[in-house]
C-alpha positions in Angstrom: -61.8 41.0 -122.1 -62.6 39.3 -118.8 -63.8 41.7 -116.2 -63.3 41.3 -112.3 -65.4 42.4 -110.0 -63.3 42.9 -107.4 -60.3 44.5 -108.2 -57.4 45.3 -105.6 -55.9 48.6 -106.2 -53.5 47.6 -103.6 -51.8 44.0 -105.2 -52.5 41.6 -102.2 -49.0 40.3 -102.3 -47.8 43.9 -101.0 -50.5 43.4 -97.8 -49.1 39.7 -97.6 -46.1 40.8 -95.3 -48.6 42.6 -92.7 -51.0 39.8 -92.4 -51.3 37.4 -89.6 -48.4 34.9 -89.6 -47.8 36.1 -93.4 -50.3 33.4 -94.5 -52.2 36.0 -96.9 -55.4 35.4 -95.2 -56.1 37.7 -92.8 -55.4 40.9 -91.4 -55.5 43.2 -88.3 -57.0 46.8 -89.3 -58.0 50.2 -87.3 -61.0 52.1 -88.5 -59.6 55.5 -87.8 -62.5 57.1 -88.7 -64.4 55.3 -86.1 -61.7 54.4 -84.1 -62.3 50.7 -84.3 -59.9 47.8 -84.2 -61.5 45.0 -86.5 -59.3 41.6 -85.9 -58.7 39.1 -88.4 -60.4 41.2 -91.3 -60.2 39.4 -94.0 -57.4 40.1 -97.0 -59.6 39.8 -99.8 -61.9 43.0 -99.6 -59.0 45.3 -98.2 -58.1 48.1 -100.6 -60.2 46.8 -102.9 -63.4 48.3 -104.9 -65.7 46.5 -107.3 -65.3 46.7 -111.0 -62.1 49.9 -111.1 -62.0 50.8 -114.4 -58.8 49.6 -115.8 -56.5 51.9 -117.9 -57.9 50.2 -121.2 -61.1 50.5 -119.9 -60.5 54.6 -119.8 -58.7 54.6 -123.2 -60.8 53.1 -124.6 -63.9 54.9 -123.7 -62.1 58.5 -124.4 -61.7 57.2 -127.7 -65.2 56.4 -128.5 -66.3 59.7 -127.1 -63.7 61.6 -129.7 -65.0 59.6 -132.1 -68.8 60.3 -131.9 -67.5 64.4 -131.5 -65.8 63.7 -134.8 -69.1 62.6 -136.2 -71.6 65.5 -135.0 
């Protein structure tokens, strides 16, 4: 099972309609928290988070965890 690093938990194609000129590339964002506006952010790391643990991933791991409970 390949894993990606960076995962979008977003799908890009949903953030294609807001980017500049709907080219997919790039983006205008507002920090809200620091009430900064960052243009031309980049698509790619927007809603985004290295190696999200994928629904397999979880079941998976819950199942070797019952398992070794099983054993003791």
């Amino acid at each position: 099972m390949a894993i990606n690093k960076n995962q979008h938990f977003v799908p890009r194609c949903h953030l294609r309609p807001f980017t500049l000129g709907a080219a997919g590339l790039a983006i205008n964002l507002i920090n809200l928290d620091r009430k900064v506006l960052i243009p031309n952010a980049p698509v790619n790391n927007q809603c985004s988070k290295d190696l999200l643990p994928s629904i397999s991933m979880l079941i998976s791991s819950r199942n070797e965890a019952t398992q070794k409970n099983n054993l003791s």
